[in-house]
C-alpha positions as CSV (number, residue, x, y, z in Angstrom):
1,X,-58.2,1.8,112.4
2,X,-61.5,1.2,113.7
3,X,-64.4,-1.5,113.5
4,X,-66.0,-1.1,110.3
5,X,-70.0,-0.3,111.4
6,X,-71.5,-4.1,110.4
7,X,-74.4,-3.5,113.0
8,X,-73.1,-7.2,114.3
9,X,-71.4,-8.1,117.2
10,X,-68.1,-9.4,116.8
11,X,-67.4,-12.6,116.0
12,X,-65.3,-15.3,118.6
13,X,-63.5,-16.6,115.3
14,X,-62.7,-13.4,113.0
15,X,-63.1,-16.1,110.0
16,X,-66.9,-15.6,111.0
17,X,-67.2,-12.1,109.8
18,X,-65.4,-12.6,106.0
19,X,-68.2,-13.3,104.8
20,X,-70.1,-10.3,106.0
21,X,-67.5,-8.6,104.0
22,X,-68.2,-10.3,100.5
23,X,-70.6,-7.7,99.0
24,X,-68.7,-4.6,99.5
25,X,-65.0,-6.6,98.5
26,X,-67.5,-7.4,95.4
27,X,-68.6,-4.2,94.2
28,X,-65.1,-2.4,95.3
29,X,-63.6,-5.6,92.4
30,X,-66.1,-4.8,89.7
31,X,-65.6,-1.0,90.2
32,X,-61.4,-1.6,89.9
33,X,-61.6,-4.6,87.2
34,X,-64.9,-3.6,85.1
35,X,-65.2,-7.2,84.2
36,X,-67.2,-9.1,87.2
37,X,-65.7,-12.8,86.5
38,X,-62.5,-11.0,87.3
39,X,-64.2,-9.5,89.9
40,X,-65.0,-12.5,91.2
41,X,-62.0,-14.3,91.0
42,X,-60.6,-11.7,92.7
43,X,-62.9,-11.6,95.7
44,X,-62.4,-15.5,95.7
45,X,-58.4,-15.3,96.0
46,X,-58.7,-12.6,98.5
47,X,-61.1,-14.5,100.9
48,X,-58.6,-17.6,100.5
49,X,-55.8,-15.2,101.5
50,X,-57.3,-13.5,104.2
51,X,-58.5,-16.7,105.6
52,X,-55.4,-18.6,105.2
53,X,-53.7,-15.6,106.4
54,X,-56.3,-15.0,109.4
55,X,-53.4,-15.1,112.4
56,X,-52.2,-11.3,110.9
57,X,-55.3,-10.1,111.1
58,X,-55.3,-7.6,114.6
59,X,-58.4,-7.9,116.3
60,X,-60.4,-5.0,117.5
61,X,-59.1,-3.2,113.9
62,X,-61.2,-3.0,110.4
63,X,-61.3,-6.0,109.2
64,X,-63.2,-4.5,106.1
65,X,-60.3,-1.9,105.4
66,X,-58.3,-4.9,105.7
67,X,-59.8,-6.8,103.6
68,X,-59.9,-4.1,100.8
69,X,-55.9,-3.8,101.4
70,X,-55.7,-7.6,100.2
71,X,-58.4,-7.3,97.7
72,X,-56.4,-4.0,96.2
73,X,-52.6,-5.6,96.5
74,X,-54.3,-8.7,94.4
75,X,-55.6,-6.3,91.7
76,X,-52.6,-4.5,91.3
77,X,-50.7,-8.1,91.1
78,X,-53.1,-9.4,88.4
79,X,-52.3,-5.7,86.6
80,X,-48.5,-6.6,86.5
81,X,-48.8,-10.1,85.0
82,X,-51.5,-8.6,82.9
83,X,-48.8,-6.4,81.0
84,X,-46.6,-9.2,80.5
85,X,-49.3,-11.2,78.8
86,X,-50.1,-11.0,75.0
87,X,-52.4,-8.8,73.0
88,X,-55.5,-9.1,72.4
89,X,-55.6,-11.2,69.0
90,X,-59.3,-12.0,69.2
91,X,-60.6,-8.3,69.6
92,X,-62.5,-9.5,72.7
93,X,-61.3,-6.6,74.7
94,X,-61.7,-4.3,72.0
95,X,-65.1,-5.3,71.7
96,X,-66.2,-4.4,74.8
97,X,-65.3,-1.2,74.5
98,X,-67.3,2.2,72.9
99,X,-67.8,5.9,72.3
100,X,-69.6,7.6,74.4
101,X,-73.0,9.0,72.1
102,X,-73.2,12.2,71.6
103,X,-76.3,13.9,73.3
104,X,-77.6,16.4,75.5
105,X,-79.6,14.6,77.7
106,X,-78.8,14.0,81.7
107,X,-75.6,12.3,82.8
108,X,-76.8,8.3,82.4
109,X,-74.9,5.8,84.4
110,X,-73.4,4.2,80.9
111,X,-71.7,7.3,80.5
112,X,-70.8,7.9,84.0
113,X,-69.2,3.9,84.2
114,X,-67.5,4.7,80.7
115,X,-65.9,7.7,81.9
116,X,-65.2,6.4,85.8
117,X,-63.4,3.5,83.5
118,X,-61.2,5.6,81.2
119,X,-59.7,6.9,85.4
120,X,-55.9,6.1,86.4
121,X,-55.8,3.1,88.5
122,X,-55.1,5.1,91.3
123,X,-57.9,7.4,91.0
124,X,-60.5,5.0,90.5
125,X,-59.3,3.4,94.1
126,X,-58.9,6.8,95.8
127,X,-62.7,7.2,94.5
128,X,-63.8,4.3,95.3
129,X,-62.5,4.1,99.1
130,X,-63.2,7.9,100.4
131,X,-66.1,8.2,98.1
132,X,-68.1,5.0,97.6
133,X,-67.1,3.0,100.0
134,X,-67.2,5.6,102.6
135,X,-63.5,5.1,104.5
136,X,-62.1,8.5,105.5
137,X,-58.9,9.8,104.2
138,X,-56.8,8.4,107.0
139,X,-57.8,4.4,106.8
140,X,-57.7,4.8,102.8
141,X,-54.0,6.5,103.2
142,X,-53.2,3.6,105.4
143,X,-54.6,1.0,103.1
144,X,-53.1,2.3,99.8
145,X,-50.2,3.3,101.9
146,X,-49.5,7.3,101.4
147,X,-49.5,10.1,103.0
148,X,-53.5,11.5,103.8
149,X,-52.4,14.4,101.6
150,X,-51.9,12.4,98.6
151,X,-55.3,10.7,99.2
152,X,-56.9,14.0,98.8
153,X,-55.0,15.4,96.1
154,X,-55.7,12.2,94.1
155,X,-59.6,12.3,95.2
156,X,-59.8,16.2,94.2
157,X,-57.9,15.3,91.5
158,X,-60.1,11.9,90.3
159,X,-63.5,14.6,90.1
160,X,-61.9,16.5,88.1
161,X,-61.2,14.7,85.6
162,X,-64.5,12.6,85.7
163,X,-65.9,16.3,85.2
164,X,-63.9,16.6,82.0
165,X,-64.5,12.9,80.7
166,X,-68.4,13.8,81.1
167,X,-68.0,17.3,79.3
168,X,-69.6,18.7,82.7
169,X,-68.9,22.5,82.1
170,X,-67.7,25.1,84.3
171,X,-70.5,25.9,87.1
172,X,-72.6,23.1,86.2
173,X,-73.7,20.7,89.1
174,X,-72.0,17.0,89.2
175,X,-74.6,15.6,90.6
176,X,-77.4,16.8,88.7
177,X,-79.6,13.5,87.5
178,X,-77.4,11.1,88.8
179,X,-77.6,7.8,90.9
180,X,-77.4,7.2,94.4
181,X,-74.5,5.2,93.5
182,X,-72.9,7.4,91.1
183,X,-73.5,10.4,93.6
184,X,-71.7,8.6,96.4
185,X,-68.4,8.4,94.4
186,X,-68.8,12.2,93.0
187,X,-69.8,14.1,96.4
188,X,-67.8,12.8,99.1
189,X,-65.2,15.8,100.0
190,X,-62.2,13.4,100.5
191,X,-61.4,15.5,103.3
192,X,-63.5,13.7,106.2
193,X,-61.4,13.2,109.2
194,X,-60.1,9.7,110.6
């Protein structure tokens, strides 16, 4: 892996640069948790464990890709206790959610979060990483862990099915009307090189 592009020097103490890191580990946490106290919490515990865990880190690699790794292993932790936690017997959760309305107006970014959060796990991070967040195929396989293949099925994959979820039909442009944000996730090929 190589030095994510912070337009810094590096650091004497690699503890120096985590914080640099804090608004990209924030918006990757809100895009995987859609809930940003979670998010939050999140970003916290993995700061505490990178930094109390700072003698791993290799110097000279991407401190950023390893700081998603933590952020993403976290996340998938809190999922596992998650499902061994009770229901919701307050309808809070249920609350939050909604339909999308029926119109025929541009895609709007309600609609395009609603759908993006209705994604697999796995597909929302594949998105996120290659698309958003702008690693190529080869640091995301090495931070989720599979083979670069498996990155770009899932990515390919991932648009598709936000294409269905948004009732985009066939020949019609994904990024028609859409957000800087939103057109980062959708246009990336998920084939860049490492």
């Amino acid at each position: 892996m190589t030095t994510a592009p912070d337009n810094l020097p590096p650091p004497d103490d690699p503890r120096e640069a985590l914080t640099h890191h804090l608004p990209a580990l924030r918006a990757f946490a809100i895009s995987l948790t859609g809930n940003v106290a979670l998010a939050d919490d999140m970003v916290q515990d993995t700061i505490v464990k990178a930094w109390t865990h700072i003698d791993s880190f290799q110097t000279g690699t991407n401190m950023r890709a390893w700081l998603f790794t933590i952020l993403r292993n976290t996340f998938y932790s809190h999922r596992r206790k998650r499902k061994r936690e009770l229901p919701d017997p307050e309808g809070i959760h249920a609350a939050s959610l909604y339909e999308k309305p029926e119109h025929d107006s541009k895609l709007a970014m309600t609609d395009f979060r609603a759908a993006f959060a209705k994604l697999s796990d796995e597909h929302r991070e594949v998105l996120l990483l290659v698309g958003a967040s702008g690693f190529s195929v080869q640091e995301a396989a090495e931070m989720i862990g599979v083979p670069p293949g498996t990155v770009k099925s899932r990515a390919s994959r991932a648009r598709s099915r936000l294409c269905a979820l948004l009732g985009m039909k066939d020949g019609e442009h994904m990024l028609d009307g859409v957000d800087g944000s939103t057109a980062a996730v959708m246009s990336r090929s998920g084939t860049q090189a490492a």
